[in-house]
N, C-alpha and C positions, 0 to 999 in steps of 0.2 A: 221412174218406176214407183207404183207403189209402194205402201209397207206389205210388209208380208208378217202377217199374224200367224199365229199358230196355238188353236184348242187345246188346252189341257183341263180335265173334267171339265169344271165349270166355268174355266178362267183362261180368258185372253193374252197373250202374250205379244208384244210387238219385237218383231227382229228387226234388229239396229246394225249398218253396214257400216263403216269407217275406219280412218285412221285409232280411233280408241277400241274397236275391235282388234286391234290388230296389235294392240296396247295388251290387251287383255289374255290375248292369243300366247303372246309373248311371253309374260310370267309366267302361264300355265303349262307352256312348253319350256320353259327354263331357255328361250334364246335370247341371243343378246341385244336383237335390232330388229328394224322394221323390214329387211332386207331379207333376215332369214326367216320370219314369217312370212315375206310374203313369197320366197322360194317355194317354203310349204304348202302354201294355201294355193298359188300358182297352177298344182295339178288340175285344181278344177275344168282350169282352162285348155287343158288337152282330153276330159276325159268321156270315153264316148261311149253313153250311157252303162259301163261299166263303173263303178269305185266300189272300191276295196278299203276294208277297214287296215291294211298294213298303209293305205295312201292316206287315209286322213281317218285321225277320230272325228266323223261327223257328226255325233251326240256333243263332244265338246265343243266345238262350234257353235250348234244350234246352240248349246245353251251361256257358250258366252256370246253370242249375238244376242240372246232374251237379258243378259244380264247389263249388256251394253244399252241397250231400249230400256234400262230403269228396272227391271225386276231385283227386289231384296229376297223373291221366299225363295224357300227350300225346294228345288226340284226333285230332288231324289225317289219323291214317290211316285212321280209319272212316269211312263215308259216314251220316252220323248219321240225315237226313231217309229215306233210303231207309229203313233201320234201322227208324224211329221208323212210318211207316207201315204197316208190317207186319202191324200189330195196327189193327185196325176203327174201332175202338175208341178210337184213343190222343188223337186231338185234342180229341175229347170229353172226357176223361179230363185231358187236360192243361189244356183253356180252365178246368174248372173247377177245377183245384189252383192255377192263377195268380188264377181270380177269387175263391177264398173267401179267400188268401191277402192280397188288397186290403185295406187299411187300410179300418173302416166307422166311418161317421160315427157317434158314440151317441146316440141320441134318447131325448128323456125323457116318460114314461108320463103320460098324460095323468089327471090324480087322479081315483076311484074305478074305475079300472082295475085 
């Protein structure tokens, strides 16, 4: 997958998917593992083009994925979701950098396969 950048005024942002988003996700939500973030985060993966701000803060997200890709400034002043909307595109684009990012279970090959 590509990265998936995202415009704010003048400045680029690169959104960063992994285990240390999910690190990040973590503190911010005050849970205690990588289990119940990813319970959380999880919804993406059943949701049909509906979501709901009770199913996820999708601003905090986006912007611990910008913060996970190396951003130190201050986002406060941008309107991130306006922003991230923009593009047609972007949720689709984003459900699935958060879901291939998901930790998968390894399954073993069943012999003469």
């Amino acid at each position: 997958m590509d990265d998936l950048i995202l415009q704010l005024g003048e400045k680029s942002f690169k959104l960063k998917f992994g285990l240390g988003l999910f690190r990040i996700l973590g503190r911010k939500w005050q849970l205690p593992g990588i289990d119940e973030v990813v319970q959380k985060i999880a919804i993406l993966d059943s949701v049909d083009g509906k979501l709901t701000f009770e199913q996820i803060d999708l601003e905090q997200v986006l912007i611990s994925a910008i913060e996970y890709g190396g951003c130190k400034d201050d986002l406060s002043d941008f309107d991130i979701i306006e922003e991230f909307f923009k593009d047609p595109k972007a949720l689709d684009n984003f459900k699935d950098g958060i879901i291939n990012s998901l930790p998968k279970a390894e399954t073993e090959e069943e012999p003469g396969k």
